[in-house]
N, C-alpha and C positions, 0 to 999 in steps of 0.2 A: 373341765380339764384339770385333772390332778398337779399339784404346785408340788415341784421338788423340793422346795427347801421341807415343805410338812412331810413329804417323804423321806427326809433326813431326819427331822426330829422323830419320826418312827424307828429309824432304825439304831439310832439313839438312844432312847429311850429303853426300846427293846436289851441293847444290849446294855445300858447301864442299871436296868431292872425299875428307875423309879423314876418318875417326873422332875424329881428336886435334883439327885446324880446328875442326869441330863442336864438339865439347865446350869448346874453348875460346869459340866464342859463345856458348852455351848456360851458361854456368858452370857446366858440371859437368865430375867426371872424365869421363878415357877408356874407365875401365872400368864408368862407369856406363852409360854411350850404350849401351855392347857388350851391356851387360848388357840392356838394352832393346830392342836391335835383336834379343839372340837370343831375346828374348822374341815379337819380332813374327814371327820366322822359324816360331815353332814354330807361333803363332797360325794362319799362313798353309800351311803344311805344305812349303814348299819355300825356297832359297835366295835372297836378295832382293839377295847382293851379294857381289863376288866382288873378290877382289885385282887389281891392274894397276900395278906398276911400286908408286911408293912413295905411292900411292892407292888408293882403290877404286871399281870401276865397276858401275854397275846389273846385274842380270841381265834376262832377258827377262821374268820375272817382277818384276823389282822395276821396273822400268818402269812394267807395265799398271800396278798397286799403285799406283806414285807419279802415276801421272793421276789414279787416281782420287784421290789421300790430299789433290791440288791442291784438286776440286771441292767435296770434304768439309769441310776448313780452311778453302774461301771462305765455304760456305753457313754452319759456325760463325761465323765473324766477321758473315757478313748476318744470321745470330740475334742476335747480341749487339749490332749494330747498331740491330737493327727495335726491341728494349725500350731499347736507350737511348735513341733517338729519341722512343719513347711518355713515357719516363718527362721526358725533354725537358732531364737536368740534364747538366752537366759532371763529369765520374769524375773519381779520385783522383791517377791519374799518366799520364805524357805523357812519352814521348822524343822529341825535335828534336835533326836531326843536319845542320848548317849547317857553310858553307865559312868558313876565316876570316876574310875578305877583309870580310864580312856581320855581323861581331861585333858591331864600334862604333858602327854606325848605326842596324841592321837589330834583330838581335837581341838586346841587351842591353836597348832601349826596348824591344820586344814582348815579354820575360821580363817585366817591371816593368808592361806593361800586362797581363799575364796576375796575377800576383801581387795585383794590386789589385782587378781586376774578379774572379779566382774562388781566391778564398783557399784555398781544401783542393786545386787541384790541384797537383801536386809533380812539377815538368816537371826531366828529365833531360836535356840538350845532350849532346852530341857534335859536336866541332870539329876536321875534317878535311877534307882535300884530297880523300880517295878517294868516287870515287863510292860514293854511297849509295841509287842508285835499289833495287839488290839487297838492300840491307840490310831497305828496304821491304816488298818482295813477301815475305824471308824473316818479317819480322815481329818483328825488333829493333829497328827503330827506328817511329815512327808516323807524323813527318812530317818531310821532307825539303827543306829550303833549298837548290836544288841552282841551276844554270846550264847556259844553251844558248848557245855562239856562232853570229851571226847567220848565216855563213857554212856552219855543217853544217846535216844535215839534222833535221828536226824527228824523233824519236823515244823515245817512250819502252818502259817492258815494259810487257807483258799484263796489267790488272785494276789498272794505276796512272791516278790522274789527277790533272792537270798546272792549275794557278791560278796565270796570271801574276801578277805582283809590278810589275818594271818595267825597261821600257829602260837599262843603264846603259853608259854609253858612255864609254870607253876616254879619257884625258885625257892630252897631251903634258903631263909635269912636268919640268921644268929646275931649276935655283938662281935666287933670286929677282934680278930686276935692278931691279925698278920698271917696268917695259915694261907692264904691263897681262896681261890675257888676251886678246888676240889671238889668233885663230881663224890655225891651221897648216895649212898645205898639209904632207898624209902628205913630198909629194914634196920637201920642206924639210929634212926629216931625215936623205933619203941621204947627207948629208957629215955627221951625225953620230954619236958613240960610243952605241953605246945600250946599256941594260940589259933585258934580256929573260926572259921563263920560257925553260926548256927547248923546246923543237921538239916533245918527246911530248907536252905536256898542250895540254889546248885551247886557253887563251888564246896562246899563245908557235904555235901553228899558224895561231889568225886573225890573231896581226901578221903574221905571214911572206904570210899569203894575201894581204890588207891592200897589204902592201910591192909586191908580185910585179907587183897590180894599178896599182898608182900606180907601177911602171916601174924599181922598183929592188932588189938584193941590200941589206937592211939590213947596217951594221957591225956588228956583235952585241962589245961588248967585252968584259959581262958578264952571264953567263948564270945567275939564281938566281927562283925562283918564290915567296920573299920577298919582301913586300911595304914591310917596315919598309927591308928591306938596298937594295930598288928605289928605296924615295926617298932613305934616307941618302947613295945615291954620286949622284942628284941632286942633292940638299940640296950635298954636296960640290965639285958641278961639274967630277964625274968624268965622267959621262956623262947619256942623256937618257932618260928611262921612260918607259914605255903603260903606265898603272894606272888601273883600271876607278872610275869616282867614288866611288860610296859606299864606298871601302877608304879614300880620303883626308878627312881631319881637316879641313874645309874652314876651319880658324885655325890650322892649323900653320905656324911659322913657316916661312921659310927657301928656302919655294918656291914656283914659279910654276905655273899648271896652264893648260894653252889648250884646247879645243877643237881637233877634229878638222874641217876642211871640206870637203876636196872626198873622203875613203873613209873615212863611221865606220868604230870597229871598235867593236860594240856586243853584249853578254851580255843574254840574257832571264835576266832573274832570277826563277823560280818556286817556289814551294811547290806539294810532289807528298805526296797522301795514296793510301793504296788507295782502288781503285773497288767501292762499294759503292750500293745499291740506294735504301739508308734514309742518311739524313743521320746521320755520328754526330758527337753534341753538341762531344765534346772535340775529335777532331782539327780539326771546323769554330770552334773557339774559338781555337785555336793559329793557324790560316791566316788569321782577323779579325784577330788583335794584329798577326801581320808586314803585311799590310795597312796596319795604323793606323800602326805604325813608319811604314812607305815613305810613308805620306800627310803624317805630322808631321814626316819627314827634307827632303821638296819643300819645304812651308810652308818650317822653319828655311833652308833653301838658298836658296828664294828670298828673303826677308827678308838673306842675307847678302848675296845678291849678284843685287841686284833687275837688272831686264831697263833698258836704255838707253834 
């Protein structure tokens, strides 16, 4: 009988390309996975994976294997789904793996609303830039804080689904003068110094898209996907940022924020759990707190800066 867990480190392995990546998710050694994988080899009677360069690549047999070892691992998780949903309560632990941009506003209130409403779960975060949709499907993480710009296409992987959160829309910050928040024409800014992400990540892609459209080569003078370093050379009146709202401390000193008017650049911001059949308690407990975050961040926001 084939052992799941060895069909997990296959489909691991697979997707991390090498024995050692693998094991390093998995926190084990290198020579444990080996040890597991040539256990599944024997299982199966034939070779499931073959060297390639300073990787390793399926065989024709580890292929067929690893479709089935997908449908296996989902239909486990719909077991374990179906009786937590019967038994109806919240489990023990929980990983969320959020961008950082979502700390302050997002999820530090939805950790504290988790904490309060289900005291024994023991939620793990992960706070990084890199996409995490994979981390998902592989089954490291459970639910994903992730982001869409308006400008790409909507997509996610296979057996993930996707709970909007909410519009956040990109804010001209400068150094403060007393001017108010006045709403900025994109096309205002082509005379000036800006601060930008990189060109490869998504958001530093929808300003550029953004610009293109409203008719101008932005000046990019500083280019860092920091968000602290993007307001500080505003704060400084070195240059002028796009930073997505809920990354800004809406009482931070020092700076002005406008609206964008005639081309948002705007981020869905979603929580992505696996797709599954049966509702399961905890990760739908984790997607209500950032929910209640985003519902209590509008309230506080508008309260700061009620409508004219």
């Amino acid at each position: 009988m084939l052992d799941i867990r060895r069909l997990h480190m296959l489909k691991t392995v697979a997707a991390r390309g090498s024995i050692t990546a693998a094991a390093q998710s998995l926190a084990l050694s290198a020579g444990a996975v080996s040890q597991q994988l040539a256990a599944l080899k024997q299982d199966v009677g034939v070779d499931l994976l073959r060297p390639d360069g300073r990787t390793v690549a399926l065989t024709e047999a580890g292929r067929v294997l690893l479709e089935h070892a997908h449908r296996i691992l989902a239909a486990m998780e719909e077991a374990e789904c179906a009786v937590a949903a019967v038994k109806g309560t919240v489990g023990a632990t929980a990983t969320l793996a959020a961008l950082p941009s979502t700390v302050a506003r997002i999820v530090a209130p939805a950790l504290a609303v988790l904490g309060a409403d289900h005291p024994q779960l023991v939620m793990t975060c992960l706070v990084t830039d890199e996409a995490q949709l994979r981390e998902l499907t592989l089954g490291t993480v459970d639910v994903v804080l992730g982001q869409r710009y308006h400008h790409l296409p909507e997509a996610a992987p296979k057996g993930v689904a996707i709970s909007p959160l909410l519009d956040d829309p990109l804010l001209v910050v400068t150094a403060a003068d007393g001017s108010g928040e006045r709403p900025v024409a994109l096309r205002e800014l082509a005379t000036h110094n800006l601060v930008v992400p990189p060109a490869t990540t998504d958001c530093g892609q929808a300003i550029l898209h953004a610009c293109h459209q409203a008719g101008f080569t932005p000046t990019t003078r500083y280019v860092t996907a920091d968000i602290s370093a993007q307001l500080a050379l505003a704060r400084a009146g070195l240059a002028t940022a796009l930073v997505p709202r809920t990354a800004i401390d809406p009482g931070a000193p020092g700076i002005r924020t406008a609206p964008i008017e005639d081309h948002p650049i705007l981020r869905l911001l979603f929580a992505a759990t696996r797709r599954t059949e049966s509702t399961n308690p905890t990760t739908a407990a984790v997607v209500e707190a950032l929910l209640t975050a985003v519902r209590q961040d509008r309230t506080r926001t508008t309260h700061l800066h009620p409508s004219p």
